[in-house]
N, C-alpha and C positions, 0 to 999 in steps of 0.2 A: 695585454692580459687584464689589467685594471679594466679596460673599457668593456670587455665580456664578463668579469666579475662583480662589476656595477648593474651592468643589464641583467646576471642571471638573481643578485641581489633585491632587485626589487620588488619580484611577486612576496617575498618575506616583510619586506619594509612596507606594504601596503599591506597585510594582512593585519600588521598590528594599528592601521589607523581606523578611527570609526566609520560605520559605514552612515552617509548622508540621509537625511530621513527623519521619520521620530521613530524611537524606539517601541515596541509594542508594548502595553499595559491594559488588561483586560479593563473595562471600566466600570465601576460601580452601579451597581441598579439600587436606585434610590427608591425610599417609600417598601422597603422589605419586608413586611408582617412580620412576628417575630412567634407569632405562632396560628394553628388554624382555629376559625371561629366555629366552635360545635358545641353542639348539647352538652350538657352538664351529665348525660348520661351515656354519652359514650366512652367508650373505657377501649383504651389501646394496648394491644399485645404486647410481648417481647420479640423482638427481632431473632427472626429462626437465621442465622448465621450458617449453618451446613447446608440449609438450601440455595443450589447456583442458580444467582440472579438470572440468567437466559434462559431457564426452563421454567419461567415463572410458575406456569402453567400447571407445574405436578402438586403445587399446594394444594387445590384442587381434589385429590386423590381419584382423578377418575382414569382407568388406564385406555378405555378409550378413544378421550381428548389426546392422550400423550400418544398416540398410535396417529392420530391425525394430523398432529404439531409436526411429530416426527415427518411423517412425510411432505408437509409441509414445504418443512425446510428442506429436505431430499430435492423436490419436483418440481417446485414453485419458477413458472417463466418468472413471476416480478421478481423474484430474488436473488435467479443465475442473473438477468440484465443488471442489478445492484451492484452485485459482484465481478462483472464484466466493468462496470463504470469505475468499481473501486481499482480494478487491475490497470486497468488504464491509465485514473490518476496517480497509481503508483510507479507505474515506468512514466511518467509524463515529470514526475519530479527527480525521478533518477534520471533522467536526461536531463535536468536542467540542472542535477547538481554535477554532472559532469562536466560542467562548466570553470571546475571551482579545477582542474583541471590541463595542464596542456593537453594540445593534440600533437601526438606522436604517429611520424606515418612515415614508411620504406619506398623507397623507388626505387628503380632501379629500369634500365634503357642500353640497348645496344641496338646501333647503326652501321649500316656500312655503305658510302654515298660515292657516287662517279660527280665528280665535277669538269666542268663543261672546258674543252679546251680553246673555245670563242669566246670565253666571257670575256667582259669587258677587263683591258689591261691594267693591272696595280702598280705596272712599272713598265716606262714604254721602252726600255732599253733592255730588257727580259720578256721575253715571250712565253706566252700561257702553254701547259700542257696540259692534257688530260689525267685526273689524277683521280685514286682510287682510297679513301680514306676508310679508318674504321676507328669505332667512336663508342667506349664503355662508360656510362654512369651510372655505377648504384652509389646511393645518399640517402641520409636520416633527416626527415625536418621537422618542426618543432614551433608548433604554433598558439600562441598564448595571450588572452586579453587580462592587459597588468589591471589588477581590479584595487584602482588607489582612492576612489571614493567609495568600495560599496556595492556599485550597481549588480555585480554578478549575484553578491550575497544575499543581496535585499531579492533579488529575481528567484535563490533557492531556496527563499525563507516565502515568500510568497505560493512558490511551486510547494512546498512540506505543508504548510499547512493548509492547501488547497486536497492535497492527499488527505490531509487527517479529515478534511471535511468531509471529504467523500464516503471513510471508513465511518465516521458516526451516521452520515445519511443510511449507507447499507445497513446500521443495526438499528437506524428508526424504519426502516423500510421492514427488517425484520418482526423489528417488535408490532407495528401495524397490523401485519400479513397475521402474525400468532394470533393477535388478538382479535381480526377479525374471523379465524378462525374459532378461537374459543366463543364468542359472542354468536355467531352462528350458530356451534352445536350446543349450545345452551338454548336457545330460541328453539332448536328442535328437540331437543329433550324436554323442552317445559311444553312443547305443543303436544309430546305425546304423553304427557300427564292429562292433556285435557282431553283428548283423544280417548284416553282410558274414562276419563269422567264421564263423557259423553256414551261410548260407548257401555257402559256398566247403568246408564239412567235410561238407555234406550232399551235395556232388556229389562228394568223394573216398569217401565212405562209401556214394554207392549205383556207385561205380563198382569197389569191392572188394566191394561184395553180387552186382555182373553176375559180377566174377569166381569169387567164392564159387559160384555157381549153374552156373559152365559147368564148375568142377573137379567138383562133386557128380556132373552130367551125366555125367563120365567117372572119376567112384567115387574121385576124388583127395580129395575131402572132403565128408563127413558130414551130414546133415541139421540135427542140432543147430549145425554150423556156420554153414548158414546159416539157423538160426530166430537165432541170434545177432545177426550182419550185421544182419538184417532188423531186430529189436528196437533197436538201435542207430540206424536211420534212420529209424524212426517216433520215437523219440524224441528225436532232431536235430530233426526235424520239430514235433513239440510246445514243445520251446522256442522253434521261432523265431516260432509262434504267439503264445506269451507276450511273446516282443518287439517285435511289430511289432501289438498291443493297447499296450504301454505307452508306444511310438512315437507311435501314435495320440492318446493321452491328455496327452502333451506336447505336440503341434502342438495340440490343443482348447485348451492353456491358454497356450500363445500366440497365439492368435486374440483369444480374450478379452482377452490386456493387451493387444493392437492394434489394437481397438474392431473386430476383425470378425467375423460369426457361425461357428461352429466348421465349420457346417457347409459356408459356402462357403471354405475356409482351406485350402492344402495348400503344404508346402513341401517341393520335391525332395530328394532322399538328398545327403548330404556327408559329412565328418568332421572328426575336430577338428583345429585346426590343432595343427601340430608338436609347440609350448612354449608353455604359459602364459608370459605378459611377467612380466622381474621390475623386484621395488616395491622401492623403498627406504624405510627404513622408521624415522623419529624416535624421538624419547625421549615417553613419554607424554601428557607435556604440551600436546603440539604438536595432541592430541586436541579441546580445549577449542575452537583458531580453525578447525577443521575439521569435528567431527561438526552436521549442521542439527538434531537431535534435543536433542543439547547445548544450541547455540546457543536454541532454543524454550526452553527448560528456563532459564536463566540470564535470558530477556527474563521468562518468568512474574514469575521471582523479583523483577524492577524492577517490573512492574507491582504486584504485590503489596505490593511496599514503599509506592509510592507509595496503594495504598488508604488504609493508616493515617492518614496524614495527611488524606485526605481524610476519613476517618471523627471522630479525632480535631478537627477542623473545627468537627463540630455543637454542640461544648459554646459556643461562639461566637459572640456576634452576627453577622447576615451585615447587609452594608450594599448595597443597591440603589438607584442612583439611579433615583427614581420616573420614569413615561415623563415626558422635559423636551420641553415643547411649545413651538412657535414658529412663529406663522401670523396670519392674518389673519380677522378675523371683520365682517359689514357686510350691512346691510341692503339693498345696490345692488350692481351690479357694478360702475359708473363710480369708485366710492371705494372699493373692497375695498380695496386694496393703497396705500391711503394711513395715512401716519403716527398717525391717530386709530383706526384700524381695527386696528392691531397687539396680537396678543395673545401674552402667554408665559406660561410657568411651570417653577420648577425647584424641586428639594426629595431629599433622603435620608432613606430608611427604613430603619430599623433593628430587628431583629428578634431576640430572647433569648429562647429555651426557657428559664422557668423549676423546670418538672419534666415528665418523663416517663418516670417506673417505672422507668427502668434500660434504656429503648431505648440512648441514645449509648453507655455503657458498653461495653452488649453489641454492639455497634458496631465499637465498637474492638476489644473481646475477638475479633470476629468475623475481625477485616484480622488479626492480629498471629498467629491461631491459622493463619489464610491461608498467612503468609508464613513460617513454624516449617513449613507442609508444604511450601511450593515452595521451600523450601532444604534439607531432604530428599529430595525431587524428584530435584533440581541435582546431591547428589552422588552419589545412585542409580543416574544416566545416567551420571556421569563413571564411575563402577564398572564397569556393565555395558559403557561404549564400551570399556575397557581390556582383561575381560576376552573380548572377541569379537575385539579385535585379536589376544591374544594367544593366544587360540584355535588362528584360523587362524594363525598365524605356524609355531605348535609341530603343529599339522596336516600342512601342508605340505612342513614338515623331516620330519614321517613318511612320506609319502607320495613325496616323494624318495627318500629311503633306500627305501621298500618296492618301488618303481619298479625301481631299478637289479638288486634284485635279481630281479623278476617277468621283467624283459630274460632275463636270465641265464636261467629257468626256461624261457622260451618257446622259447630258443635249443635247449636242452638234449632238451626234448620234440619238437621240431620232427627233432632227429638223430635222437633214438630210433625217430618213426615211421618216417622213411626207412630206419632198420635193419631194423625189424619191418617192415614192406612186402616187404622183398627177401626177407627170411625166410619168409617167408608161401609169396612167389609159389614159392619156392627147397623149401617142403613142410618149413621146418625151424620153424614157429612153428605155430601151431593159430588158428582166427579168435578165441577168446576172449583171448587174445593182445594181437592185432592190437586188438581192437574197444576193450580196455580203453586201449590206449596212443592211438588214437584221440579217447576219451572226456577222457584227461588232456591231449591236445594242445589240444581244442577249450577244453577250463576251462584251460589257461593263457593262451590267447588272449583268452579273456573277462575275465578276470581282470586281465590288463595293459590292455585297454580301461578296466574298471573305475575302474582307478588313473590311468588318465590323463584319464577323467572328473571325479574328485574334486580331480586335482590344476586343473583348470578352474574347477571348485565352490567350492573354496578361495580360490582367486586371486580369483574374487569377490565373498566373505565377507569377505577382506581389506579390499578395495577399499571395500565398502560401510561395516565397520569405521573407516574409515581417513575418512569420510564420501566418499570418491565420486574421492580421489585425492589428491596431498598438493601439489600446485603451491597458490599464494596462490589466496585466493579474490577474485572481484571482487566489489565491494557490489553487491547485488543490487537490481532495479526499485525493487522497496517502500523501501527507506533512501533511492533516490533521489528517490523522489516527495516521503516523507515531509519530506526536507530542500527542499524546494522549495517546500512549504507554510509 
């Protein structure tokens, strides 16, 4: 009984020794800005805290967008495949921490055998008969690798946060998919601002080519006046062709992220709303509990850590308790499960590689060369999340400034043509005149759409930057399950 209470002793005695390896420590990203470099005129909001971070989108306030998102997230192939991969490596780590575990398994066997009354003699002074035997075993066995350095551990701490990595890839795949969705319908609501520009200059520009044609009529102006006119509204006309083809090719690729074919997809004319929302916007740091790109990037690096050790591992006997059986064996069924009938067994095996060419080495070489790349990775990602915030930040401040004064142009041009009009009708301007100031009215028009396009574009470069909005995040499914396992 000591020698079964030793054996069943030890998966305890090994749990409390450390597991072989180094221990995981996120590592420091050296060279941290300590805040972003911007204009002296940019001014940063208050953190709207009742807005959930995942809906970044509704800042916004367009209920359109949120009708898009939404489905989005509903339909989206790249998203169910996300969420397939994250289910995956969520049972892939709950099997492996089922490891941390014996295996418990029932048998059970009945036979009933004729033996041969020729076989060979076991006693030559007693002769063989034919004999008719019957033979019950059910038994429990009980199979266990005693984890006395570690390796199981270090294998289900590699498996968790190979999961966790998975669940922040699905909410960078998330947040991507949103924002390339937002950035889409922004692209199509700023084209059909120009669409309306265009279309609202082609009907003042064929309504000075009627008049151009009735002065002609009455020899107040010239032919080449109106081939002018004319050349001017065919190609009003030509542009709004090229915009309402690129119109087109943005609702195509909003269909697509909202799992429906392009060709049943349309969505009616709008424009943008007024103001992009403003962000407010931390010290860089604040990047690391926010980007889900980061966040994957940081879990590789635990998993990767935790390989070494498991690799590290092999130079080490591994000890398995052999399957420990415990059942009954009997030639009736009326005495099976009596005290004569009882059978058991228990025992540890142990098992030492004493060479192999330099596999374990190159083992270990293999995890350690792993985890030298996913902490390269690590700060690759903190790099590039820094500099897309600060992109769009110094974007933005341009695009403000170029805004205010684009107002001003469109103001300016908008006077001019109503001067050149009255001139015109008044016989004191010529149509070539007219058509160019026209031409400049219509490109400032477009041009201030432009900018309030990008200033849209921006705001959601940020936002995706920023991973997706800057309120706390909650722990997501996956850390909930995994902690519940």
């Amino acid at each position: 009984m000591r020698y079964i209470s030793l054996l069943l002793s030890l998966p305890l005695m090994c749990a409390a020794c450390s597991s072989i390896g180094p221990d995981y420590n996120r590592p420091a990203v050296s060279d941290m800005p300590t805040a972003w470099k911007t204009e002296t005129s940019w001014k940063s909001s208050s953190p709207a805290d009742s807005d959930p971070k995942k809906e970044w989108w509704k800042s916004f306030g367009d209920k359109q967008l949120d009708e898009l998102e939404a489905k989005c997230l509903k339909d989206s192939p790249s998203l169910k495949v996300s969420l397939a991969r994250l289910d995956q490596a969520l049972a892939q780590s709950n099997a492996h921490g089922a490891a941390m575990a014996p295996s418990v398994a029932l048998n059970a066997g009945a036979s009933r055998n004729l033996i041969s009354a020729n076989r060979p003699l076991g006693n030559y002074s007693v002769p063989n008969t034919s004999t008719v035997q019957n033979d019950f075993k059910p038994n429990l066995t009980v199979s266990y690798e005693v984890d006395w350095l570690g390796r199981v551990r270090r294998d289900v701490e590699s498996a968790r946060a190979s999961a966790e990595q998975a669940a922040a890839d699905n909410e960078n795949v998330r947040l991507v998919l949103t924002a390339q969705v937002a950035t889409a319908y922004f692209q199509l609501r700023q084209l059909d601002e120009e669409i309306g520009f265009v279309s609202g200059s082609i009907e003042l520009q064929q309504k000075v080519l009627d008049l151009t044609s009735f002065r002609r009529d009455f020899g107040a102006s010239s032919e080449s006046d109106l081939v002018v006119q004319r050349a001017l509204v065919e190609s009003s006309g030509a542009q709004l062709e090229l915009l309402k083809n690129q119109r087109k090719q943005s609702e195509d690729l909003l269909a697509t992220l909202t799992g429906v074919p392009a060709s049943s997809f349309t969505l009616s004319a709008g424009s943008l709303p007024l103001l992009p929302p403003a962000i407010p916007v931390d010290v860089p740091a604040k990047l690391l509990e926010r980007r889900p790109d980061i966040a994957s990037a940081e879990r590789a690096m635990a998993a990767a850590n935790a390989q070494i050790g498991l690799a590290k591992a092999a130079y080490f006997p591994s000890l398995i308790l052999n399957p420990a059986l415990a059942g009954f064996e009997s030639n009736s069924l009326s005495n099976l499960f009596s005290a004569p009938s009882l059978v058991w067994s228990i025992g540890v095996q142990a098992t030492q590689t004493l060479f192999d060419g330099g596999r374990n080495r190159a083992g270990v070489d293999f995890a350690q060369a792993g985890y030298v790349a996913s902490v390269a990775n690590y700060r690759q990602s903190v790099l590039v999340a820094i500099q897309e915030a600060q992109d769009a930040l110094s974007t933005l401040h341009g695009l403000d400034a170029a805004r205010q004064k684009q107002d001003g142009a469109v103001r300016d041009q908008n006077k001019a043509y109503e001067i050149t009009l009255l001139r015109y009708k008044e016989g004191l301007d010529n149509a070539l005149t007219l058509a160019t100031i026209q031409q400049n009215q219509l490109s400032a028009l477009r041009v201030q759409s432009q900018i309030r396009g990008a200033q849209f574009l921006s705001t959601v470069n940020l936002l995706k930057a920023l991973g997706g909005g800057w309120q706390e995040v909650e722990a997501n499914s996956a850390e909930k399950k995994l902690s519940r396992n």
